[in-house]
N, C-alpha and C positions, 0 to 999 in steps of 0.2 A: 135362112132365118125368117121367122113366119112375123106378121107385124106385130104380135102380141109380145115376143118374146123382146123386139127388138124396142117395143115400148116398157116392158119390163128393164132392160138394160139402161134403158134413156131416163127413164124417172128414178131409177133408184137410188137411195138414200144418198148410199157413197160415191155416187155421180156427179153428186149435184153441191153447187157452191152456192152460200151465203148472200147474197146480192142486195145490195141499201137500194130500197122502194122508195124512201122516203124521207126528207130533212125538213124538221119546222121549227120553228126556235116558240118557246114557249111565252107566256102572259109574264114568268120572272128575268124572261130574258135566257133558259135555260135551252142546249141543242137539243134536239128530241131525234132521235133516227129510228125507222122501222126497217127491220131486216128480214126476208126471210129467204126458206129455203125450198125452194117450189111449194111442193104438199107439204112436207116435213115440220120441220123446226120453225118457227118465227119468234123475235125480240124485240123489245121496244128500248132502247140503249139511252137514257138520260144522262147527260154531263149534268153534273153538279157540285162546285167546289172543285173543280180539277180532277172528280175522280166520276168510273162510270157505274153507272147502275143499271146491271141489265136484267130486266122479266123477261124469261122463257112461258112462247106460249104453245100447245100440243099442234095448234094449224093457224093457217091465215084467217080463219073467217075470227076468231077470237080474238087475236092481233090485230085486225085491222079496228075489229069495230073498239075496242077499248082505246087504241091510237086515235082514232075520229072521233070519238067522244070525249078524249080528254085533252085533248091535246091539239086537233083543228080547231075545234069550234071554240069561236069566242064570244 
């Protein structure tokens, strides 16, 4: 197996799990989690009221900066 192919195998979609980058509790007191999934998928997961809400974004660079802009900075 040539390193492309073996990197093809290693990144791909259904290889790869979910993993929480990030926990900040927000200015209402709310959990804020960032998740993603290597390249793939990333979410920004808000508790509120006991129930969650979560925006799907297409990559991380998206994901993060909307999490850091709304959500670090105070």
């Amino acid at each position: 197996m040539t390193t492309e192919e073996h990197r093809k195998r290693k990144y791909h979609k259904s290889n790869c799990d979910a993993t929480v980058r990030a926990i900040v509790e927000d200015a209402l007191g709310r959990k804020v989690i960032l998740v993603g999934k290597h390249a793939f998928e990333w979410s920004i997961i808000l508790e509120k009221e006991g129930k969650l809400v979560i925006t799907t974004f297409p990559n991380r660079e998206k994901a993060v900066d909307t999490f850091n802009n709304k959500y670090r900075r105070k």
